[in-house]
C-alpha positions as CSV (number, residue, x, y, z in Angstrom):
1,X,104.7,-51.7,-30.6
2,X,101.1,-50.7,-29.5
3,X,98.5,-53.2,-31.1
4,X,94.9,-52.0,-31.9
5,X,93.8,-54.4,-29.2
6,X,96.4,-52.8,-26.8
7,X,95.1,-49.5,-27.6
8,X,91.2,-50.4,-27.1
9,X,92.0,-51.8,-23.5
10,X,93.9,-48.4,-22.4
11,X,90.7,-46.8,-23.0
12,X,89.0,-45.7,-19.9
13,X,85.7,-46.5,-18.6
14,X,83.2,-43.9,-18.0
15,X,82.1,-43.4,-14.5
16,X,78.4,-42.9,-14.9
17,X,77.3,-43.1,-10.8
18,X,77.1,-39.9,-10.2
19,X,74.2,-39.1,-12.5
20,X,71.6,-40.2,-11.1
21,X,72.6,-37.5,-8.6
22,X,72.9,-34.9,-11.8
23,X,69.2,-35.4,-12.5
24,X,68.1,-35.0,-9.3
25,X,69.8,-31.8,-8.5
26,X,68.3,-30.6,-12.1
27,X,65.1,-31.7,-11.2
28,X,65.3,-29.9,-7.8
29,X,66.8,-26.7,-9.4
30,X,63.5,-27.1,-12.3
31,X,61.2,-27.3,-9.3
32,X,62.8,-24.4,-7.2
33,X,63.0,-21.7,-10.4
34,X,59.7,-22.7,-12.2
35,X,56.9,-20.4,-12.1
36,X,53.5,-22.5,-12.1
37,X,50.5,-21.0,-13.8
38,X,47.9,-21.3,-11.9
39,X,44.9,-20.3,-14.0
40,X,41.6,-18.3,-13.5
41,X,39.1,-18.4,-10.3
42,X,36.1,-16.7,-9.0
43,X,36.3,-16.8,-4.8
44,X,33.0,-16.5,-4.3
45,X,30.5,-18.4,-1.5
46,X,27.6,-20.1,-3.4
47,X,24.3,-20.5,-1.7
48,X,23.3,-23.5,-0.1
49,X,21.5,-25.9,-2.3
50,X,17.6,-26.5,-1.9
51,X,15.1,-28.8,-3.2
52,X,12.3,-25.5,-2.0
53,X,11.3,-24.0,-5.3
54,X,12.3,-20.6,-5.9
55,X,10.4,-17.9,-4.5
56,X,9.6,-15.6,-7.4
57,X,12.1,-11.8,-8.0
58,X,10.2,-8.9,-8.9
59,X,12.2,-7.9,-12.3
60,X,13.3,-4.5,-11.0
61,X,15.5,-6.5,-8.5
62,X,17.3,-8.3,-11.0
63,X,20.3,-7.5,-13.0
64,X,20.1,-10.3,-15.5
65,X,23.4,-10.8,-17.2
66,X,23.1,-13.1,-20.4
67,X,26.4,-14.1,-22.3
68,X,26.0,-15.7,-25.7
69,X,28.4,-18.0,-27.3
70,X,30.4,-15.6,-29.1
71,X,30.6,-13.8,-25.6
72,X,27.9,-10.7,-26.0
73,X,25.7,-9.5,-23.6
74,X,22.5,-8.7,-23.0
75,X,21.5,-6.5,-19.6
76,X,17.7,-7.5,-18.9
77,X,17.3,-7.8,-22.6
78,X,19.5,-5.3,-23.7
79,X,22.6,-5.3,-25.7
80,X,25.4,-4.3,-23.8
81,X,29.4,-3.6,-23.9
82,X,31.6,-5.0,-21.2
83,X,32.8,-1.6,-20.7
84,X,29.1,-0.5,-19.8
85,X,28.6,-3.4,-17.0
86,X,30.5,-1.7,-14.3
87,X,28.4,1.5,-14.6
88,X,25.0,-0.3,-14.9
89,X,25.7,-2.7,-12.0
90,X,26.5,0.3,-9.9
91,X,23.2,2.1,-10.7
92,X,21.5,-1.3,-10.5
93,X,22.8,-1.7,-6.2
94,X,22.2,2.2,-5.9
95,X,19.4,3.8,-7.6
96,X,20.4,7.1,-7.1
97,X,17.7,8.4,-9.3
98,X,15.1,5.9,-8.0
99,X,13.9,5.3,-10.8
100,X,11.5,2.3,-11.0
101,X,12.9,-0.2,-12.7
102,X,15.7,-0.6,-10.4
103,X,15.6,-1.3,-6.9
104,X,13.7,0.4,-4.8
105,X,15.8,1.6,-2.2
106,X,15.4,2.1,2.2
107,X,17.4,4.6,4.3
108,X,18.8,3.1,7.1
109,X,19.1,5.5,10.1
110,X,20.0,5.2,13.8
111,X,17.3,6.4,15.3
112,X,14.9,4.2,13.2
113,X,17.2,0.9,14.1
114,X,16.6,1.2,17.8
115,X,12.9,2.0,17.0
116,X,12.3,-1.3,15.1
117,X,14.9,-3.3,18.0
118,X,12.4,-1.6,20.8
119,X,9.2,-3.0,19.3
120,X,10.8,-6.5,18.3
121,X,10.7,-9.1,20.9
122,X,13.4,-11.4,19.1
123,X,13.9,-13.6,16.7
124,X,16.3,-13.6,13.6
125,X,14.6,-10.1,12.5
126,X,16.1,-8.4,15.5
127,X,20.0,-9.9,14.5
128,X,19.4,-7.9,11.2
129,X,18.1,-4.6,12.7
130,X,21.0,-4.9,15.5
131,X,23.6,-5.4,12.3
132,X,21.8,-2.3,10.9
133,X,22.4,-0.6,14.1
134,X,26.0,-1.0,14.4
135,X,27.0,0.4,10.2
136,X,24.7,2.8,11.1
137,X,26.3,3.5,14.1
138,X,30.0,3.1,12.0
139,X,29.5,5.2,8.7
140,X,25.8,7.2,9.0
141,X,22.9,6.4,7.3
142,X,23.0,5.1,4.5
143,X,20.7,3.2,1.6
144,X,19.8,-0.4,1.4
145,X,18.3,-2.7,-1.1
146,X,16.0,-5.5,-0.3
147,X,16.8,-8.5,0.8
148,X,16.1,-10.4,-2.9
149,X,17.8,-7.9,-4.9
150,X,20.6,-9.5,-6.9
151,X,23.0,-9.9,-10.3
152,X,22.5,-12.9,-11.8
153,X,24.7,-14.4,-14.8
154,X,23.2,-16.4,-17.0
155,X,26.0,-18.1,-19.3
156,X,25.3,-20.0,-22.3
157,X,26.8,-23.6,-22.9
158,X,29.6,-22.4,-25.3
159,X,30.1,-19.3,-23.3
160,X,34.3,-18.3,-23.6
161,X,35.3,-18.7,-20.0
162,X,37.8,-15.6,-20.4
163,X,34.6,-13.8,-21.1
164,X,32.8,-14.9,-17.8
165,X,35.7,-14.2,-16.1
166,X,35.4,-10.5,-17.5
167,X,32.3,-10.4,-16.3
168,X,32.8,-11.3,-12.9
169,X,35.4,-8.4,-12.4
170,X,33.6,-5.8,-13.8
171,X,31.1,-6.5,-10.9
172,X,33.6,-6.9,-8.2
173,X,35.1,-3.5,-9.5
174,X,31.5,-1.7,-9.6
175,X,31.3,-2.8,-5.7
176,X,35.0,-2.0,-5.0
177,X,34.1,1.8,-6.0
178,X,31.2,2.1,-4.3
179,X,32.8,0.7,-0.8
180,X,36.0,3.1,-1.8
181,X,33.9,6.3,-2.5
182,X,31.7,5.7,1.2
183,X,35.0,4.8,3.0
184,X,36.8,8.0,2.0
185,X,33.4,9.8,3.1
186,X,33.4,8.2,6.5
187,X,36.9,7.2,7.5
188,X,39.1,9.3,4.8
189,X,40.9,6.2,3.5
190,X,39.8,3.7,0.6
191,X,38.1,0.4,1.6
192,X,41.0,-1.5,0.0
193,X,43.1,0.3,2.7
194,X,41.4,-0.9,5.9
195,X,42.7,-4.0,7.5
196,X,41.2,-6.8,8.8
197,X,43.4,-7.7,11.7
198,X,42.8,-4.2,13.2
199,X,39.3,-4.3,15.2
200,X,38.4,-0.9,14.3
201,X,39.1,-1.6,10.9
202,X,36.9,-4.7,11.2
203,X,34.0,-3.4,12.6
204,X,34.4,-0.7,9.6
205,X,34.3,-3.2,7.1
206,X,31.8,-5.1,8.4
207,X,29.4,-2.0,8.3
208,X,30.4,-1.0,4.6
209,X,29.8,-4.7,3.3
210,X,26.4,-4.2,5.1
211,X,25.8,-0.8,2.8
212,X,27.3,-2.4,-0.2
213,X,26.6,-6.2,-0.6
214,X,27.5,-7.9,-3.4
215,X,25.3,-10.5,-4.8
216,X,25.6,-12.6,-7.6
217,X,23.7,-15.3,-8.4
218,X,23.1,-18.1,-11.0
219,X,20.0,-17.1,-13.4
220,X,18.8,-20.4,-13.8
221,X,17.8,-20.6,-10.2
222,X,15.7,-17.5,-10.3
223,X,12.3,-17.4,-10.9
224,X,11.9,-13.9,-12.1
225,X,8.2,-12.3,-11.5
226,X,7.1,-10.3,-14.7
227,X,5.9,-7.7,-12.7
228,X,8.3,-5.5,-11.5
């Protein structure tokens, strides 16, 4: 006759050492088959910070870029629509009109880079007229802005981050375009086609950057001159 206490010791005791090797291969396969978000960025080189005070920006080279709170903008005063930023920041870094409140604008030629090289003696001002040289040289002449002309983005405390995000790409797009449009004109393939490793392709690159900079700044560390 089986007792209860007969059948409670029958019962078998449940090996439990070979969980701990359960969890770890879960944890491994969690690990291996998990897709991380990563979240939004801007890769983007900031300018080196100085205690020199800002030398004042005639207002016709500024874009000025001011995003409220509830995220609209205002283009050098102006309400604006995101959808209009890509159009206006390409007018802005070409001025094909030249008109006066943007930019004014200088032809870079060939012949007037090894002018300017032959009557320099040096210095950091012949570097910049040799780089003109050489995308000259690469895709023809072409049109350059000054030297201060820039976007600036000018935030507000509360502004949605998905918003200055927004705005950042519609810039990077306006630029893309214009580096596509003059590399199908000078090498018959888009910009976004020409590779890096290749030296050809580098020195290519190199010269359409040159035509096309893009520069974004932070509008709180621009003094703007009234005038324009």
């Amino acid at each position: 006759m089986i007792t209860r206490s007969t059948f409670h010791h029958r019962i078998a005791p449940i090996n439990a050492g070979s969980m701990a090797d359960i969890a770890f291969l879960l944890l491994v396969f969690f690990l291996v088959t998990t897709t991380l978000d990563l979240g939004l960025g801007i890769t983007r080189m900031l300018a080196p910070h100085s205690n020199a005070p800002a030398a004042p920006v005639a207002s016709r080279n500024i874009l000025n870029i001011q995003v409220n709170d509830a995220g609209a903008l205002l283009v050098n005063e102006r309400p604006a629509d995101l959808r209009e930023l890509r159009t206006l920041a390409m007018e802005f870094m070409t001025n094909p009109e030249d008109r006066n409140d943007l930019p004014t604008m200088s032809t870079i030629t060939e012949a007037q880079c090894q002018e300017r090289l032959s009557a320099l003696g040096g210095g950091s001002q012949q570097a910049v007229w040799q780089q003109r040289l050489e995308a000259a040289q690469i895709i023809g002449p072409y049109r350059e802005p000054p030297a201060d002309a820039q976007i600036l983005i000018t935030p507000a405390s509360a502004t949605p981050y998905a918003v200055y995000i927004a705005v950042q790409d519609e810039l990077e797009g306006a630029v893309r375009i214009l580096r596509d449009e003059r590399s199908m004109r000078s090498f018959a393939k888009p910009f976004t086609e020409l590779d890096e490793h290749d030296p050809v392709d580098r020195a290519r690159i190199q010269a359409i950057r040159r035509a096309f900079p893009l520069r974004v700044g932070d509008g709180e560390l621009v003094r703007v001159d009234a005038r324009p």
